[in-house]
DSSP file (Angstrom, degrees, kcal/mol; ACC not computed):
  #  RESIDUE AA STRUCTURE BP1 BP2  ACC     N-H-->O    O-->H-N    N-H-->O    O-->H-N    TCO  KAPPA ALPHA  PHI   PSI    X-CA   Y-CA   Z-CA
    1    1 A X              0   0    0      0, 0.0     2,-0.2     0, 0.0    24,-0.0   0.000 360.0 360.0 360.0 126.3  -16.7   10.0   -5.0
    2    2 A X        +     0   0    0      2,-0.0    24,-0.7     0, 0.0     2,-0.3  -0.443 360.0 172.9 -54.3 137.8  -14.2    9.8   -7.8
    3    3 A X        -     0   0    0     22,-0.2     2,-0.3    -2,-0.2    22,-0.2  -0.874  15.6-158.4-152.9 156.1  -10.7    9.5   -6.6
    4    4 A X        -     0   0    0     20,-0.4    20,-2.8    -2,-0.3     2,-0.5  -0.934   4.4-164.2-164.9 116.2   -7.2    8.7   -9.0
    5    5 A X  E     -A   23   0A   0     -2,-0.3     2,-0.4    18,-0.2    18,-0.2  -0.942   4.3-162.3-110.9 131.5   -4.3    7.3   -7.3
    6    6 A X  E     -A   22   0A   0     16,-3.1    16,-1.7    -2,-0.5     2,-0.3  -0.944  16.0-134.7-124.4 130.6   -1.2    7.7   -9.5
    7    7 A X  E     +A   21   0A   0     -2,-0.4    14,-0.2    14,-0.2     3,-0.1  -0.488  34.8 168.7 -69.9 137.7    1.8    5.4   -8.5
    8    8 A X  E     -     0   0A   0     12,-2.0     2,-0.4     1,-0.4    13,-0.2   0.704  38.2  -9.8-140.0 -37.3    5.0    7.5   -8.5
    9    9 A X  E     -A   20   0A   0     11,-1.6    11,-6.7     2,-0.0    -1,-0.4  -0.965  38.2-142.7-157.1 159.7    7.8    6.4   -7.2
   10   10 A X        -     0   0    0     -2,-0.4     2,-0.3     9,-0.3     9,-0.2  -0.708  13.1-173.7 -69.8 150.7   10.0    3.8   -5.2
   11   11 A X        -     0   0    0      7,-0.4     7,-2.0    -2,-0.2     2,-0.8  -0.754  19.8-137.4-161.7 122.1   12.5    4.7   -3.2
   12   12 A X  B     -B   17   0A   0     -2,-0.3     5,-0.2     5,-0.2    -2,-0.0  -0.700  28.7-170.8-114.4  84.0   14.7    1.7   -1.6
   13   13 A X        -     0   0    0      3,-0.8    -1,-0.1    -2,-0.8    -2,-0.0   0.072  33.2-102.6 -43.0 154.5   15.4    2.5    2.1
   14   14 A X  S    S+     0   0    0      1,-0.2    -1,-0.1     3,-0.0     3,-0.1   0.676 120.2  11.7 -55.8 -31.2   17.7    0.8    4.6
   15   15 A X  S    S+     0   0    0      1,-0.1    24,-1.4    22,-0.1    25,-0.3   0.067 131.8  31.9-120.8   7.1   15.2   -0.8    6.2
   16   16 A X  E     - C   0  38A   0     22,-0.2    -3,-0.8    23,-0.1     2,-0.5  -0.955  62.5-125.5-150.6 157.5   12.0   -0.4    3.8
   17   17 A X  E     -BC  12  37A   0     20,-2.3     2,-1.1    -2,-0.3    20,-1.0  -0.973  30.2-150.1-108.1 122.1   11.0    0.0    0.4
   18   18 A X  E     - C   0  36A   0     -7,-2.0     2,-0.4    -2,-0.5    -7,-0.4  -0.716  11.7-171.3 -92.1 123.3    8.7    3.3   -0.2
   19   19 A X  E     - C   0  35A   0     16,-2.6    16,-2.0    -2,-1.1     2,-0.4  -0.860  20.5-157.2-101.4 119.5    5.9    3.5   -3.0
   20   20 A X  E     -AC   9  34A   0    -11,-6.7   -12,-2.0    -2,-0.4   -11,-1.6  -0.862  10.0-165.7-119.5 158.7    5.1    6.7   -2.9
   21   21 A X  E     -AC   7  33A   0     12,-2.8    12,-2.3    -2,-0.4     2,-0.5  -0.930  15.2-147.3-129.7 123.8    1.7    7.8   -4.2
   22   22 A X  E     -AC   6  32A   0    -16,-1.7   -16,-3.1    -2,-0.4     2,-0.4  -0.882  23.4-149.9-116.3 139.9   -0.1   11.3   -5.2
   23   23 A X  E     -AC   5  31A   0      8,-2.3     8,-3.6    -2,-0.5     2,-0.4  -0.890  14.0-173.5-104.3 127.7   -3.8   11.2   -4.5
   24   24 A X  E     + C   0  30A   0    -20,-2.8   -20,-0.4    -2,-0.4     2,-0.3  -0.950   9.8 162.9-120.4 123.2   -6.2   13.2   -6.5
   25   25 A X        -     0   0    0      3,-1.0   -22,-0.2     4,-0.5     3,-0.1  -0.817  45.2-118.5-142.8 176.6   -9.9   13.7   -5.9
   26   26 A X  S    S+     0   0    0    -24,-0.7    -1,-0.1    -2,-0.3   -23,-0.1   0.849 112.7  44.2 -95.1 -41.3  -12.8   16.0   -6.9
   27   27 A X  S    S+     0   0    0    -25,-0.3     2,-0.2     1,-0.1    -1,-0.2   0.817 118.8  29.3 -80.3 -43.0  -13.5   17.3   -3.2
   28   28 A X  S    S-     0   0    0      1,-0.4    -3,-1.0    -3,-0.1     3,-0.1  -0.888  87.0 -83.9-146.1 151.4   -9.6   18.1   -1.9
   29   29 A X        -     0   0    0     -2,-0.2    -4,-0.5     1,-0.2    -1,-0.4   0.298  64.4 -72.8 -24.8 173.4   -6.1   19.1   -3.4
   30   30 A X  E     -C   24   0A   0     -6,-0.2     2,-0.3    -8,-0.0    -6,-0.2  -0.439  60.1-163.5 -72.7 148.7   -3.9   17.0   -4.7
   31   31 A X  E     -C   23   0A   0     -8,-3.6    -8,-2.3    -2,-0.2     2,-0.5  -0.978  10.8-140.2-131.3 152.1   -2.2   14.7   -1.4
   32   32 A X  E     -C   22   0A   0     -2,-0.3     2,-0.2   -10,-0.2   -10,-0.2  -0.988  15.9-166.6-114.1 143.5    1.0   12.6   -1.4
   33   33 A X  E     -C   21   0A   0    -12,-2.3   -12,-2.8    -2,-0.5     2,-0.4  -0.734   7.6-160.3-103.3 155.8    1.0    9.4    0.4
   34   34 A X  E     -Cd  20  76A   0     41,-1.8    43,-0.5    -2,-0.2     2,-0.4  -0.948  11.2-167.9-129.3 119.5    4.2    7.2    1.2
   35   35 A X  E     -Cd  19  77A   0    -16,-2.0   -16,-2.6    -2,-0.4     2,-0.3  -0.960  11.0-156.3 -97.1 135.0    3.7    2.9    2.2
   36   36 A X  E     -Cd  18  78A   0     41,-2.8    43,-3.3    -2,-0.4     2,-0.5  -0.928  12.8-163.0-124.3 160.8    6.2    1.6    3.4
   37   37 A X  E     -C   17   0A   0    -20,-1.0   -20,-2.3    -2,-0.3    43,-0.1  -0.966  34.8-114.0-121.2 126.3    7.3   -2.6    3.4
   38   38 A X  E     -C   16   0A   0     -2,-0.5     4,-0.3    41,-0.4   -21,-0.2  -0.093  10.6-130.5   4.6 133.6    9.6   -3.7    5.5
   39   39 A X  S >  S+     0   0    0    -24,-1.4     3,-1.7     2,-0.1     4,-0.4   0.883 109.3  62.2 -89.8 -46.9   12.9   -4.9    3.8
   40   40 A X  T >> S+     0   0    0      1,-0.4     3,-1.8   -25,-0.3     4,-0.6   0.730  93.0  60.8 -31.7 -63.6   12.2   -8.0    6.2
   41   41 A X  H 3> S+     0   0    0      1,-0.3     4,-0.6     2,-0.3     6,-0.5   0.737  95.1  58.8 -60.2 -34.1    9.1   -9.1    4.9
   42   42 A X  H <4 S+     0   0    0     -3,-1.7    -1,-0.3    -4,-0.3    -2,-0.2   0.862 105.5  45.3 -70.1 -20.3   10.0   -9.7    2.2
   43   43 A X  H <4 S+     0   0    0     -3,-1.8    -2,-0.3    -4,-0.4    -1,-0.3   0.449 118.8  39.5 -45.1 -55.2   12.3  -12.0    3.2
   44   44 A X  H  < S+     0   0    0     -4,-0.6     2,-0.3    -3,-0.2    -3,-0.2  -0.090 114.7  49.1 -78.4  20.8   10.1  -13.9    5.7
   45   45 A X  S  < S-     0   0    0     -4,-0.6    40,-0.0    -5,-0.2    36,-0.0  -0.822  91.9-111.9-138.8 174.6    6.9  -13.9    3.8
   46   46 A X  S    S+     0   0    0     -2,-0.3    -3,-0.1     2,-0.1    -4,-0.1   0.188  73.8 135.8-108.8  30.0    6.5  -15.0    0.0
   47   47 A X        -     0   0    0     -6,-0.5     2,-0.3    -5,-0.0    -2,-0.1  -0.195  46.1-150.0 -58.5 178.1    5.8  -11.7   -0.6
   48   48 A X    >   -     0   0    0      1,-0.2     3,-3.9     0, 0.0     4,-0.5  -0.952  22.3-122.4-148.4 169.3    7.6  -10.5   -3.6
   49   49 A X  G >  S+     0   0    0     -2,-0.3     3,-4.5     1,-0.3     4,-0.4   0.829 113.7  60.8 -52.6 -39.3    9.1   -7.0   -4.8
   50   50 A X  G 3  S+     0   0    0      1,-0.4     4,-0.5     2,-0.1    -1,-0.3   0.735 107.8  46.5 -65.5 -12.8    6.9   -7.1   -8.0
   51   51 A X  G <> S+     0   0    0     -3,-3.9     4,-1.3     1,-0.2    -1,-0.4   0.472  86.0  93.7 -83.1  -6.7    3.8   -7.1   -5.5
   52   52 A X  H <> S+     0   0    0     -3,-4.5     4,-0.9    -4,-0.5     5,-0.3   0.917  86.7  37.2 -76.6 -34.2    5.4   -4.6   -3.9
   53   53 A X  H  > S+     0   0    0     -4,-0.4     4,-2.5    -3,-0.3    -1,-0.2   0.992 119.1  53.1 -71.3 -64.6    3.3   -1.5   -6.0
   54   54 A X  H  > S+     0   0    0     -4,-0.5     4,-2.0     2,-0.2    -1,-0.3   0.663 104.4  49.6 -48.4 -20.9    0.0   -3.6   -5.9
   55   55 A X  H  X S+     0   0    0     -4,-1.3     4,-1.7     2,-0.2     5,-0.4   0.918 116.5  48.6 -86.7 -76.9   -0.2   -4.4   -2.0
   56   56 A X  H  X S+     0   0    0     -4,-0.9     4,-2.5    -5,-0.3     5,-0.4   0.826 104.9  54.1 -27.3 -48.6    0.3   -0.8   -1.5
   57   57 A X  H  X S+     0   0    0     -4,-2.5     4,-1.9    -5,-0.3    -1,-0.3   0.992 110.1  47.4 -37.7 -75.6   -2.1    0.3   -3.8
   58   58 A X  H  X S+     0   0    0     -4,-2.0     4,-0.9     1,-0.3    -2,-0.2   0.881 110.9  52.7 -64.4 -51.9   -4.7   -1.7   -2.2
   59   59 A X  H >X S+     0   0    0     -4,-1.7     4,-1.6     2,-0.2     3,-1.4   0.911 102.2  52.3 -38.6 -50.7   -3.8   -0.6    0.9
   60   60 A X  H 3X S+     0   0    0     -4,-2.5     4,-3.8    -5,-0.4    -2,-0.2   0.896 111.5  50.3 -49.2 -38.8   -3.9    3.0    0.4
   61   61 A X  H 3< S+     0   0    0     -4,-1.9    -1,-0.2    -5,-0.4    -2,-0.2   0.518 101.7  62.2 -91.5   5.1   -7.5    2.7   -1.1
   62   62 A X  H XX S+     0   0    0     -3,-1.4     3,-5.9    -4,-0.9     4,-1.0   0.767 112.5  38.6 -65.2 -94.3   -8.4    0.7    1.9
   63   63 A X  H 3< S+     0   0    0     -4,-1.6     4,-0.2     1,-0.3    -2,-0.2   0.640 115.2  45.2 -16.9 -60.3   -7.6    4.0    3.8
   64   64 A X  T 3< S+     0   0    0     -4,-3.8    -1,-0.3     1,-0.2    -3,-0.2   0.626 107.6  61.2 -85.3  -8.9   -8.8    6.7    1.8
   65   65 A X  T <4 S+     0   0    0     -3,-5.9    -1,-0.2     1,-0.2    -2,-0.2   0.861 108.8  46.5 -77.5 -26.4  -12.4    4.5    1.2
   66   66 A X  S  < S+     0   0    0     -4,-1.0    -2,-0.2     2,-0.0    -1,-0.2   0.536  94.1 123.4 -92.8  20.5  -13.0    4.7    5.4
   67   67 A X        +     0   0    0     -4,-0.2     5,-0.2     3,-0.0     2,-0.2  -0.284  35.0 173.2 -47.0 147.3  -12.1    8.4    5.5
   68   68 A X        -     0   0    0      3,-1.6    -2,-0.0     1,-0.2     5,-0.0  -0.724  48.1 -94.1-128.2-145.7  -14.2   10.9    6.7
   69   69 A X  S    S+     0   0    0     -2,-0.2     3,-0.3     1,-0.2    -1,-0.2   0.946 124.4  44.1 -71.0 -56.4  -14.3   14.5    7.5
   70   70 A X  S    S+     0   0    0      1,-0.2     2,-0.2    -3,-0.1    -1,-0.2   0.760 124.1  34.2 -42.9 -30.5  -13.3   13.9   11.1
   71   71 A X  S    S-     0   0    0     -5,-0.1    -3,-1.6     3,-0.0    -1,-0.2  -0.769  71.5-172.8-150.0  72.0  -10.7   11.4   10.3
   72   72 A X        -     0   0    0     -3,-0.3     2,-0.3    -2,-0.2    -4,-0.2   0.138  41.0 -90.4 -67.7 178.2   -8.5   11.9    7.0
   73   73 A X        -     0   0    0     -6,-0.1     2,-0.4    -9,-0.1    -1,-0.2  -0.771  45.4-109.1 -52.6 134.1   -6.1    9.1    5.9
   74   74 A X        -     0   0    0     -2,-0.3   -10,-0.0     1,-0.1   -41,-0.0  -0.581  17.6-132.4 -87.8 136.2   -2.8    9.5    7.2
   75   75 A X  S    S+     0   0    0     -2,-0.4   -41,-1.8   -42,-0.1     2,-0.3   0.508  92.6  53.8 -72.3  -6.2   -0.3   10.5    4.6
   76   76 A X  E    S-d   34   0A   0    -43,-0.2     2,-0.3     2,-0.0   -41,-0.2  -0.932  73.0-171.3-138.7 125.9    2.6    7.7    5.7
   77   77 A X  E     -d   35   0A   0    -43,-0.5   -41,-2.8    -2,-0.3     2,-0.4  -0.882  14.2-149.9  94.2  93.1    1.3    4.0    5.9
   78   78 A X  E     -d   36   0A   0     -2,-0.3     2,-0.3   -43,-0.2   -41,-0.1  -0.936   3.4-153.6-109.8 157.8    2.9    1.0    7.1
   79   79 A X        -     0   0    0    -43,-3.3   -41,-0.4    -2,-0.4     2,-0.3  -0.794  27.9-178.5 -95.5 133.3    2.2   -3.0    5.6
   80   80 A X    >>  -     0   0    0     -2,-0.3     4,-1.9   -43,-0.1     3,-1.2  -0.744  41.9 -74.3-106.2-170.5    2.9   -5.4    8.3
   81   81 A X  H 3> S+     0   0    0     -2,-0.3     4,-2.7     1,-0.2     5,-0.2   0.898 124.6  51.0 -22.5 -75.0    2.8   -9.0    8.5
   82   82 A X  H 3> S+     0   0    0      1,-0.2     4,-2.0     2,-0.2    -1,-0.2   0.679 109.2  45.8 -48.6 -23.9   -0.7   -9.5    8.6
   83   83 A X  H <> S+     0   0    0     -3,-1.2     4,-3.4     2,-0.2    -1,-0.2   0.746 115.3  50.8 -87.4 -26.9   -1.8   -7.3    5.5
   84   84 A X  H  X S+     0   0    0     -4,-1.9     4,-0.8     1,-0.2    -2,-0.2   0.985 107.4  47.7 -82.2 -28.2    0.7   -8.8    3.8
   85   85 A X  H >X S+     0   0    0     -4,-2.7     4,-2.2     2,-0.2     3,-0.6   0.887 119.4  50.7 -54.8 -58.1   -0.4  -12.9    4.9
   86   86 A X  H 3X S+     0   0    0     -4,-2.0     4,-4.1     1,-0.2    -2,-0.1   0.935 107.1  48.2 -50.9 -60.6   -3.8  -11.5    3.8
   87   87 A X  H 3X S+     0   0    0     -4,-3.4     4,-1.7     3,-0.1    -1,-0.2   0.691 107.7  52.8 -40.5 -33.0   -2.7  -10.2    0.6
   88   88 A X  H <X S+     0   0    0     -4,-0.8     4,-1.7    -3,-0.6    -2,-0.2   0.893 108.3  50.0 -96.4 -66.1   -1.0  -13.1   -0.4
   89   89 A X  H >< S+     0   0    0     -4,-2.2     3,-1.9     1,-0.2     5,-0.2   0.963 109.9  59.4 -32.3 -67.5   -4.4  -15.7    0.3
   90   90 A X  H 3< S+     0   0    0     -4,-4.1    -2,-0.2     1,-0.2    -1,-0.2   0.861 121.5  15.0 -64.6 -49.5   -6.2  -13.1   -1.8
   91   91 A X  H 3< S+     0   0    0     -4,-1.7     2,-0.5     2,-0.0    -1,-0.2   0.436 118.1  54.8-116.2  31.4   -4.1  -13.5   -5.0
   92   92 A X  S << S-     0   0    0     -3,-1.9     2,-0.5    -4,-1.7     3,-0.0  -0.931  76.4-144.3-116.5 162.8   -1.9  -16.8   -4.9
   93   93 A X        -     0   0    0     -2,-0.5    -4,-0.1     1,-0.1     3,-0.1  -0.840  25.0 -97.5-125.3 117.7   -3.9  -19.6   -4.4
   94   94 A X        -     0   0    0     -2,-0.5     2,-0.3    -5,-0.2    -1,-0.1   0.277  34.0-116.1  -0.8 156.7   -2.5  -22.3   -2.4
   95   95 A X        -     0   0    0     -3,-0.0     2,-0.3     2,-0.0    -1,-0.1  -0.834  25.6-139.0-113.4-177.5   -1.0  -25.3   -4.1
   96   96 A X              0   0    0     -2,-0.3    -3,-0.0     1,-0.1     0, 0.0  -0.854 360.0 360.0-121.0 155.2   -2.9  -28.3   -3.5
   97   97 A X              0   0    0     -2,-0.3    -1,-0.1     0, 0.0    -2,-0.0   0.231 360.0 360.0 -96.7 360.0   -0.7  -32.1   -2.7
């Protein structure tokens, strides 16, 4: 199934940044999604804001590949620690001593 996820805005919370995201697909309306980061994390990880769109991304298309009928993706999304310690292996690579 074809799907087009269009990045659309930020919007810089008190406690979070939100990437908000409208999902378009052959099968269903158009949906908007919201992830939201922690302000924290960023801040105790090496995440950094310019990752902020991509982590999100990937997440969201994590979500909407295990939908099914029974079980849609839920339209608000949070990154914790771990996705984000995951992300981070998957595109820095360590530096070596």
């Amino acid at each position: 199934m074809s799907i087009l996820i269009q990045y659309e805005s930020l919007v810089v919370a008190q406690t979070s940044r939100d990437y908000n995201f409208l999902v378009i697909d052959a099968l269903r309306e158009s949906r908007q999604f919201t992830v939201k980061v922690p302000l924290g994390l960023f801040r105790s990880t090496s995440l950094q804001y310019q990752d902020g769109p991509a982590i999100c991304f990937e997440i969201l298309q994590k979500e909407l590949n295990s939908e099914t009928q029974e079980s849609l993706a839920k339209s608000l999304l949070n990154i914790g620690e771990q996705e984000i310690r995951e992300y981070i292996e998957r595109h820095y690579q360590r530096k070596r001593s």
